[in-house]
C-alpha positions as CSV (number, residue, x, y, z in Angstrom):
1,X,104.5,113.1,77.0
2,X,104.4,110.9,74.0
3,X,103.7,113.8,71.9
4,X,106.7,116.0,72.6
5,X,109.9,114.9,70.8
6,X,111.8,116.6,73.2
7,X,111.2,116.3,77.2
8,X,114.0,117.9,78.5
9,X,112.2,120.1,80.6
10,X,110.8,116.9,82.5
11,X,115.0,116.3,83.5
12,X,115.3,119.5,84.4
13,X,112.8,120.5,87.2
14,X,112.9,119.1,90.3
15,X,113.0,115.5,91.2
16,X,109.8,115.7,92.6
17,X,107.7,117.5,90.1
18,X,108.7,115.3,87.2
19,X,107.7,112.1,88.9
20,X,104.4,113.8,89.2
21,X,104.2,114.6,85.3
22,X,105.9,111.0,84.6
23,X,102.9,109.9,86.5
24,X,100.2,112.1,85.2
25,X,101.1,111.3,81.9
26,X,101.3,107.8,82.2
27,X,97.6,107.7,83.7
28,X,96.8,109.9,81.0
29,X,97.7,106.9,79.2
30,X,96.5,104.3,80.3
31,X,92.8,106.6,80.6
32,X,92.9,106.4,76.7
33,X,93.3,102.9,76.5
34,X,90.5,101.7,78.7
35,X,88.9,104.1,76.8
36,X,89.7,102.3,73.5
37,X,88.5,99.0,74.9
38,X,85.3,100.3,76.6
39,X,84.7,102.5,72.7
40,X,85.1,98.6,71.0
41,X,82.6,97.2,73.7
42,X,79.9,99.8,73.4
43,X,78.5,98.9,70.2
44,X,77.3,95.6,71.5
45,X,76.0,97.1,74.5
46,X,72.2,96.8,74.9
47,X,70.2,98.3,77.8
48,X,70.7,94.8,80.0
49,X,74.3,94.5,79.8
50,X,75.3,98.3,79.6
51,X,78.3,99.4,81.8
52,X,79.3,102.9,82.1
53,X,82.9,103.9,81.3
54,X,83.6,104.8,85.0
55,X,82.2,101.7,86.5
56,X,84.1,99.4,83.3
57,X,87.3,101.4,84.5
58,X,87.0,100.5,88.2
59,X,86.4,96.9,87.3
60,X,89.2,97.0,85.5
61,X,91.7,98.1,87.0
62,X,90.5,98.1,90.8
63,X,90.1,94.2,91.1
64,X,92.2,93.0,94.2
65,X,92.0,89.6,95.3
66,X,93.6,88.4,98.6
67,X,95.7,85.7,98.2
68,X,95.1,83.2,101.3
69,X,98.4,81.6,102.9
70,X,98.0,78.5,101.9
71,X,97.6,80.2,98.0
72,X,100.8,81.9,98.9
73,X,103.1,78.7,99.8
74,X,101.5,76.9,96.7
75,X,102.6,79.6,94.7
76,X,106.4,79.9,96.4
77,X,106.6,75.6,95.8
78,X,105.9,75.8,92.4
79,X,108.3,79.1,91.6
80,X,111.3,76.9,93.5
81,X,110.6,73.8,91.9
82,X,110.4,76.0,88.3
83,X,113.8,77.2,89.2
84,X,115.7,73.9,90.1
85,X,115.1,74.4,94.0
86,X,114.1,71.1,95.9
87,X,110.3,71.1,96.8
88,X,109.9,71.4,100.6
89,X,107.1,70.3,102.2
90,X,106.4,71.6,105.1
C-alpha cells in the first residue's frame, strides 16, 4: 500500500475487505524486511551454519515463550513499583 499515494479505495469497500488488504499488505511488509535481514546474513553463511529463509522466518517471528506465574507476578511487582504503587507481597 506504501506505493499508492492515494488509497481511497481501501476506505471505501467494505469494512471487512479492507482490514484484509490493511493486513495483507502489512505482512507483505514485514515479508520484505525479514527478507532484508536474512539477504545481510547470507553472505556469511557457510554450509554448517546455513538457515533457509523459511526456517530464519519461523524463528523469527514464531518464538513464543510461556511465561510461568510466578514470572508473571514478578513482572506485575516491578510495573507497580515503576509506577509509584506500593510493592505487595503476597
Amino acid at each position: 500500500m506504501s506505493r499508492y499515494s492515494d488509497v481511497t479505495y481501501v476506505l471505501n469497500c467494505p469494512f471487512a475487505l479492507g482490514i484484509s488488504i490493511i493486513k495483507k499488505a502489512n505482512d507483505q511488509a514485514l515479508d520484505s524486511k525479514v527478507w532484508e535481514m536474512w539477504l545481510s546474513l547470507y553472505p556469511n553463511m557457510t554450509k554448517d551454519n546455513f538457515i533457509s529463509f523459511t526456517d530464519y522466518k519461523n524463528k523469527l517471528l514464531h518464538t513464543k515463550k510461556e511465561q510461568s506465574t510466578d514470572e508473571m507476578i514478578a513482572m506485575v511487582k516491578m510495573l507497580n513499583a515503576a509506577y509509584g504503587g506500593k510493592v505487595v507481597e503476597a
